[in-house]
PLY file of the C-alpha trace (Angstrom):
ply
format ascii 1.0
element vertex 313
property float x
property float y
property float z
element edge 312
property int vertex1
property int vertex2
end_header
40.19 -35.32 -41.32
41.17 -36.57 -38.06
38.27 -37.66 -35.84
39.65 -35.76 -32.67
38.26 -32.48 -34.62
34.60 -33.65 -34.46
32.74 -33.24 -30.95
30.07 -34.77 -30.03
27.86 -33.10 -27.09
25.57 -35.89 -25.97
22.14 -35.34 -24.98
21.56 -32.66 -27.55
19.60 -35.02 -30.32
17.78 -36.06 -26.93
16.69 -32.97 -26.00
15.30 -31.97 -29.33
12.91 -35.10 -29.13
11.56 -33.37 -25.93
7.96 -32.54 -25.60
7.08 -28.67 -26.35
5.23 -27.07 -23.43
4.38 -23.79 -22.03
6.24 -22.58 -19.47
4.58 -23.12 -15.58
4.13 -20.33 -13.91
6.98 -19.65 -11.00
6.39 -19.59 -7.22
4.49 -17.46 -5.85
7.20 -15.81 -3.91
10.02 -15.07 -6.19
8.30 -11.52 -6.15
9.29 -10.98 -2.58
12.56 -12.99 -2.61
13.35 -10.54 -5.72
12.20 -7.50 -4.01
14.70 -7.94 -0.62
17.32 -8.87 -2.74
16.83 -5.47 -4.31
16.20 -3.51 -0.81
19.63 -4.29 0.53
21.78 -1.82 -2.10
18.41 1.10 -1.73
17.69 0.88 1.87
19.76 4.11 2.05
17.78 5.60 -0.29
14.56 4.55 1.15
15.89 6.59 4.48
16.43 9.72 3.10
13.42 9.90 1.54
11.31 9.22 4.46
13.95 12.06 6.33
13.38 14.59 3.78
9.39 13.84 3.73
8.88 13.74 7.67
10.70 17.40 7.50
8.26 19.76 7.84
8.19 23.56 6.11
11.16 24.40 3.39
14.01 23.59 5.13
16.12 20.35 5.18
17.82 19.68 1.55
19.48 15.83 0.76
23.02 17.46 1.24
22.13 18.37 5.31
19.89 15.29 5.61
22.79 13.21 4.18
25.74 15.16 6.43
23.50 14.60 9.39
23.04 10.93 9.27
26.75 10.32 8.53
27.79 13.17 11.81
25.50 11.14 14.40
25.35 7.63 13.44
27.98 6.88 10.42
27.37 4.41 8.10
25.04 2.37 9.92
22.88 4.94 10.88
21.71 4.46 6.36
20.15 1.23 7.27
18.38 2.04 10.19
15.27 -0.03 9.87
16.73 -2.83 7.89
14.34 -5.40 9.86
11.21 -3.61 8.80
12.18 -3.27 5.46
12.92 -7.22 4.46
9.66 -7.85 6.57
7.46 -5.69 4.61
9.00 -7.01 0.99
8.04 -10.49 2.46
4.33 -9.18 3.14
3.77 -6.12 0.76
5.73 -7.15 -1.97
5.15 -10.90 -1.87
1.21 -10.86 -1.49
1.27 -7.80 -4.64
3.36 -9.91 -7.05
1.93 -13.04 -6.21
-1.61 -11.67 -6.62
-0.76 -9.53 -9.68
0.57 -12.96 -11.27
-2.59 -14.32 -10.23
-5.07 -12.32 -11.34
-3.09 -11.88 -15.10
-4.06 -15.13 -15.61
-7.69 -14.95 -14.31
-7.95 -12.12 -16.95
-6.57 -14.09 -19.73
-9.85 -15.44 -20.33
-9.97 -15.02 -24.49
-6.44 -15.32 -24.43
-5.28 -11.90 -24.52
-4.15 -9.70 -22.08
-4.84 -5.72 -23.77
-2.60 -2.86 -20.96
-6.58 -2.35 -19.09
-6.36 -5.23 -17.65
-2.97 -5.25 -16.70
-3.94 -2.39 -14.73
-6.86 -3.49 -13.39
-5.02 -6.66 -12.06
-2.04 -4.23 -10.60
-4.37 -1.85 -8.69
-6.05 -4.83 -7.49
-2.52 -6.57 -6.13
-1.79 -3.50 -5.03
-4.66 -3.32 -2.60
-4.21 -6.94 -1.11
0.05 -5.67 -1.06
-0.99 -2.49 1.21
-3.21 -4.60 3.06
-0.67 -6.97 3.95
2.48 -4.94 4.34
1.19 -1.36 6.42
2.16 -2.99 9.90
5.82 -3.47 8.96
5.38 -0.20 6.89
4.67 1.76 9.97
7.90 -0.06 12.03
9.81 0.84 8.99
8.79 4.31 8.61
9.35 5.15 12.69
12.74 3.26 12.80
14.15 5.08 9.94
13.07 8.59 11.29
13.53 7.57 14.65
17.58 8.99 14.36
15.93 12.59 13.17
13.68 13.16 16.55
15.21 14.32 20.02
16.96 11.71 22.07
13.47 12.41 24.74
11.75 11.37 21.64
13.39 8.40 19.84
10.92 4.93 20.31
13.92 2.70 20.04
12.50 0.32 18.49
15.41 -2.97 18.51
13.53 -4.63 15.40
11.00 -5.07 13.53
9.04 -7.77 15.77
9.58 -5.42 18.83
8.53 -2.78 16.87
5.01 -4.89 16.19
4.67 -5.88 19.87
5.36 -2.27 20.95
3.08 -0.60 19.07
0.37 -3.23 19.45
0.96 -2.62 23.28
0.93 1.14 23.10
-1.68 1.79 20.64
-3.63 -1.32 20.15
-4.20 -3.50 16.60
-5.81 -0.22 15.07
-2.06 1.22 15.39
-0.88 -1.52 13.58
-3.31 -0.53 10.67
-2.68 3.34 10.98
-2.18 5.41 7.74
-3.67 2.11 6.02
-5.89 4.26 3.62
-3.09 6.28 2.07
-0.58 2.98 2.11
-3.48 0.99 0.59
-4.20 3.44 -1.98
-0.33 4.10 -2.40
-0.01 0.84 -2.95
-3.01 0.13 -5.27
-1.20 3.41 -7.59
2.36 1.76 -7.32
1.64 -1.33 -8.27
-1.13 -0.36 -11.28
1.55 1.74 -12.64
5.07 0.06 -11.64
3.79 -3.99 -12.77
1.79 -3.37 -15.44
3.86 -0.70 -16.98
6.89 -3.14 -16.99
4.67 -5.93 -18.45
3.58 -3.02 -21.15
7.23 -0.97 -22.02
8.64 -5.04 -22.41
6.08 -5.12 -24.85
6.40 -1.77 -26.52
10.13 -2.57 -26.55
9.86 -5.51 -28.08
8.30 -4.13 -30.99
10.89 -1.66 -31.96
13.13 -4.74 -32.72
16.44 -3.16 -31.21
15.71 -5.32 -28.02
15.59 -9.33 -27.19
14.66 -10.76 -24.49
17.63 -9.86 -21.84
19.09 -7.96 -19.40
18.71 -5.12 -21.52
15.39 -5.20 -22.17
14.54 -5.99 -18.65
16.83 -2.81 -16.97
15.18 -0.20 -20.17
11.67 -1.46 -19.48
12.33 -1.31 -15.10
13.83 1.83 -15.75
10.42 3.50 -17.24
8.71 1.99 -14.97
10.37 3.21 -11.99
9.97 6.76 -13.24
6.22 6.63 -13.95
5.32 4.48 -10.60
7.32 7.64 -8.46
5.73 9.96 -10.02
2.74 9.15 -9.61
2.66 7.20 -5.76
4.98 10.70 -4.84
1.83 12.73 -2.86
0.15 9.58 -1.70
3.90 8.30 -0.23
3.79 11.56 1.68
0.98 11.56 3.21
0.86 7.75 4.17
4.53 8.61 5.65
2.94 11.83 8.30
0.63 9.74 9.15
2.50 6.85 10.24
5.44 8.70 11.82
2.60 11.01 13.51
2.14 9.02 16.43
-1.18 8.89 18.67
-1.53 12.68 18.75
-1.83 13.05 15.07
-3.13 16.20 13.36
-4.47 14.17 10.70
-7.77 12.64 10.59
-7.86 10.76 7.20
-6.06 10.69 3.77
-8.21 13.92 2.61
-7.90 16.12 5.68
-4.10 15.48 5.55
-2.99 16.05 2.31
-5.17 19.35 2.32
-2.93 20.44 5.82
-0.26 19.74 3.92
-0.69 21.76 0.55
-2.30 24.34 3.26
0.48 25.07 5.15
3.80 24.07 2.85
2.08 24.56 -0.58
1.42 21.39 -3.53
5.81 20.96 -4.01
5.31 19.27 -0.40
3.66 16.57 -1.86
6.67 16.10 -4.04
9.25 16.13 -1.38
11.67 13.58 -1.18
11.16 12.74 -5.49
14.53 13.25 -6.12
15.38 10.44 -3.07
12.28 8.93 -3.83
13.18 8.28 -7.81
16.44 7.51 -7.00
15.47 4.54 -4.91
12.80 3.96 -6.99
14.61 3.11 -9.97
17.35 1.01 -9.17
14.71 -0.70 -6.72
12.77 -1.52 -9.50
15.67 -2.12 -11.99
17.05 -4.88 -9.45
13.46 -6.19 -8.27
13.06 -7.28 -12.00
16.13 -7.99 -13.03
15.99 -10.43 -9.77
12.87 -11.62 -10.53
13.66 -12.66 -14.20
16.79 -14.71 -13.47
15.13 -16.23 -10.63
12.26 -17.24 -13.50
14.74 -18.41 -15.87
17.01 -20.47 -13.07
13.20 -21.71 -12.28
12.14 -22.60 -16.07
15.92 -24.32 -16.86
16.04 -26.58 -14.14
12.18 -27.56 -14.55
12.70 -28.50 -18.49
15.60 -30.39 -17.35
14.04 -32.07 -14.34
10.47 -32.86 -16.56
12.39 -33.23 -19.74
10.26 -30.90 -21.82
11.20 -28.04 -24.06
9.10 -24.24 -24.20
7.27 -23.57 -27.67
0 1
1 2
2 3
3 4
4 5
5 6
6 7
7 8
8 9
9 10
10 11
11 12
12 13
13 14
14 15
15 16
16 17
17 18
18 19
19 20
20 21
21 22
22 23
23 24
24 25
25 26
26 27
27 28
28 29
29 30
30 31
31 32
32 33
33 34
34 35
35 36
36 37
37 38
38 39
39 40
40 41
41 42
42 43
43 44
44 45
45 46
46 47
47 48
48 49
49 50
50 51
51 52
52 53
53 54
54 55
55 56
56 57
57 58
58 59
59 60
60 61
61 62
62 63
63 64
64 65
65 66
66 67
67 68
68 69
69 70
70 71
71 72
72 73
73 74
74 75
75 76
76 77
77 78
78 79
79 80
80 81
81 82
82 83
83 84
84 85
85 86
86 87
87 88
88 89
89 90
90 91
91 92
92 93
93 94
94 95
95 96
96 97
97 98
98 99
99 100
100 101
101 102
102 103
103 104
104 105
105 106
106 107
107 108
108 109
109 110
110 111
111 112
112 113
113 114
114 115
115 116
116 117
117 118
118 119
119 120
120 121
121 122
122 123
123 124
124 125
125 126
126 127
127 128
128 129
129 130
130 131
131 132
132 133
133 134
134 135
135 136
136 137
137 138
138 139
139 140
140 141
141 142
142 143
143 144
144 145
145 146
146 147
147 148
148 149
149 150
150 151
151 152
152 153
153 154
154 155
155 156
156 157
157 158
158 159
159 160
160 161
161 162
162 163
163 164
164 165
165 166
166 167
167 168
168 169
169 170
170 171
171 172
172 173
173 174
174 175
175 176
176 177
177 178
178 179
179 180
180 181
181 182
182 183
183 184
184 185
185 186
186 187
187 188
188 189
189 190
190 191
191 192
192 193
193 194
194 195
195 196
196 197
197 198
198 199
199 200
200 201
201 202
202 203
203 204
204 205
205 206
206 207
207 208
208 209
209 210
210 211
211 212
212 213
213 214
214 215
215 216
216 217
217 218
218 219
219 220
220 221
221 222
222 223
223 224
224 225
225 226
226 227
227 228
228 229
229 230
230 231
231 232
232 233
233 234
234 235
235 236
236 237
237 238
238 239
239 240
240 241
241 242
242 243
243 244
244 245
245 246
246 247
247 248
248 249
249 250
250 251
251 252
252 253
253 254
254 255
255 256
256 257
257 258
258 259
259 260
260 261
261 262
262 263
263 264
264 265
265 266
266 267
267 268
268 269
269 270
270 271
271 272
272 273
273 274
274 275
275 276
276 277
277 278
278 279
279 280
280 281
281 282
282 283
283 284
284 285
285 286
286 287
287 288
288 289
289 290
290 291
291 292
292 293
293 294
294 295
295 296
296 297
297 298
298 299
299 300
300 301
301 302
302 303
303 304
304 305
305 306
306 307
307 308
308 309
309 310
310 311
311 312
């Protein structure tokens, strides 16, 4: 046998002498590198849903909402808000994935990790997120509707930092923090269900043997995910987004009051409006977010074994 049919791939005998560790944790910000990856292809989305949701009574279907945006502002008039929205995935989303990461391993304490706590450590992200993230939420939420209100009306905002210094001007730092109860507890709901319910259908995936650990497991398990974090956020995402398009005369007082005006005068579906939108974005948002986040871990976890010269048990 000639000896031009036997390669020999060098380093390979190396590597398997390599220590066995566990894997480090990533950065802390992949989450919110991942999640405005992910916002560029369902910032569309994210506008009709706020359109449809701001409408008020029965009127104003996706197919008018849709036809609308294209007649006044064409394409560009779908990403309206851009700024606002990479601004709050680099507060909201960073600070709930980072602390969600966090806390998963403060929980860990016996070594396990049961769904409960999970949960517990999602709401909790979820808090510090909608903490973090409702003053780009608000200049988000106004520049996307801004294109639906009278010309008279529009605020014109040019970013999201003017947005910031304008309403900080105009209202004062509690502006900056309006509709912070319903984000807050929006976010607490989204993040309990959308993190740890990933973390728990990878699992429950897993199990059933038809799935490794790959793309496909990651876009199934993002997939549930995104439909049980819309449906449940879906009332709380409507109220937070009256409140912060309502301006300083608002007809709502708190979270309570203004989800009761609403089922009062447009019945319980309005707390649903904008699903269909909503889900929509939801789920490839979330399908991308993690399938972002994961090859950003693995690109992470290669070049570190390589770099340390260590191998993952």
């Amino acid at each position: 046998m000639s000896n031009a049919s036997v390669q020999v791939y060098p380093g390979l005998s190396e590597k398997s002498g390599w220590p066995l560790v566990k894997k480090p944790h990533p950065p802390f910000y992949f989450g919110g590198f991942a999640a405005c990856a992910a916002n560029f292809f369902t910032h569309p989305l994210d506008l009709l849903k706020v359109r449809l949701q701001t409408t008020h009574g029965a009127g104003g279907g996706l197919a008018p909402v849709v036809r609308a945006i294209f007649a006044q502002q064409g394409v560009r008039g779908f990403y309206n808000g851009i700024s606002a929205a990479v601004l709050r995935q680099l507060t909201y989303s960073m600070a709930r994935f980072a602390t969600y990461e966090e806390l998963k391993k403060q929980l860990a304490f016996d070594g396990a990790l049961p769904f409960y706590r999970m949960a517990l450590a999602g709401v909790a992200a979820g808090a510090v997120g909608g903490i973090c993230g409702t003053p780009a939420d608000i200049v988000l939420v106004r520049l996307q509707n801004d294109g639906a209100l009278p010309a008279a009306q529009r605020r014109n905002y040019a970013n999201a930092f003017d947005g910031l210094l304008r309403i900080g001007r105009a209202e004062g730092a509690r502006g900056l923090f309006k509709g912070a109860v319903p984000n807050v507890s929006r976010a607490m709901l989204m993040t309990g269900s959308q993190l740890c319910s990933y973390d728990g259908f990878k699992q429950l995936l897993q199990t059933t043997g038809w799935f490794g650990d790959g793309l496909g497991l990651h876009f199934s398990a993002s997939l549930l995910s995104g439909f049980v974090a819309t449906t449940i956020t879906s009332p709380f995402d409507v109220v937070k987004t009256r409140v912060m398009n309502a301006g300083p005369q608002s007809p709502y007082r708190n979270m309570a009051q203004a989800m009761a005006l609403i089922v009062r005068e447009e019945g319980v579906r309005a707390l649903y409006k904008g699903w269909l939108p909503s889900f929509t974005r939801m789920a490839p948002q979330t399908i991308l977010t993690f399938i972002f986040l994961e090859q950003f871990r693995n690109v992470y976890w290669s070049s570190y074994a390589t770099r340390n010269r260590v191998r993952y048990d």
